[in-house]
C-alpha positions in Angstrom: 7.4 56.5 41.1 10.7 56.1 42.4 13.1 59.1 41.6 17.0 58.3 41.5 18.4 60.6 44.5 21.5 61.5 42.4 18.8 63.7 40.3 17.6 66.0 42.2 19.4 69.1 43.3 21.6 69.5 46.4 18.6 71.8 47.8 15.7 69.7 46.5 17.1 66.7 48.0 17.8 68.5 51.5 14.2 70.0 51.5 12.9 66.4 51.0 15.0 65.1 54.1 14.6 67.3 56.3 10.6 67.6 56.2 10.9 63.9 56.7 13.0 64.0 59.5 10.8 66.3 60.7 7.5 65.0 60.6 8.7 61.6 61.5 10.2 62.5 64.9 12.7 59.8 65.3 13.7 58.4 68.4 17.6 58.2 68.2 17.9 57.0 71.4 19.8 58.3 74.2 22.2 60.6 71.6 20.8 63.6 70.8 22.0 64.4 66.8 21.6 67.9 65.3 19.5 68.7 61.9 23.1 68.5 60.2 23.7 65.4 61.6 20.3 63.6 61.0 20.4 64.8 57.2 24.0 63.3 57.0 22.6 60.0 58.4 19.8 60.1 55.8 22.4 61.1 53.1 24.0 57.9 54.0 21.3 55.7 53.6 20.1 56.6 50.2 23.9 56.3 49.1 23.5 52.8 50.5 20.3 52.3 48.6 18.3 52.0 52.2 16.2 54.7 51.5 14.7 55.8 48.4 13.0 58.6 47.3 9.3 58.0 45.8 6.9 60.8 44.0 3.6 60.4 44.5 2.0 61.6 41.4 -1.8 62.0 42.5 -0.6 64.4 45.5 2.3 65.7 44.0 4.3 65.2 47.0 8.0 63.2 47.7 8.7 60.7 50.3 11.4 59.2 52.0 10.5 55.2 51.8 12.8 52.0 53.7 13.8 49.7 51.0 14.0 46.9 54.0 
């Protein structure tokens, strides 16, 4: 079930993004980005409609899906 960003809380969504930037473990290249700097680019994508964020009911669990 997808779950409009603009919803959740400040804290709820910045939980959600950055245990996904976490476990995914991006490869940014040859720039290194801080946390800050990672959630901001996240931040950007779901503002862009990118990224959504999807609740997966039978695990209770959220995640961070490409819309591309």
């Amino acid at each position: 079930m997808e779950i409009p960003h603009s919803q959740l809380s400040y804290e709820a969504l910045r939980a959600i993004i950055e245990e996904f930037i976490s476990r995914e473990g991006s490869n940014y290249g040859p720039i290194e980005y801080s946390l800050e700097e990672k959630v901001g680019h996240v931040m950007q994508q779901l503002d862009r409609g990118e990224v959504v964020v999807n609740f997966d009911a039978a695990s209770e669990t959220c995640n961070l899906i490409s819309t591309r």
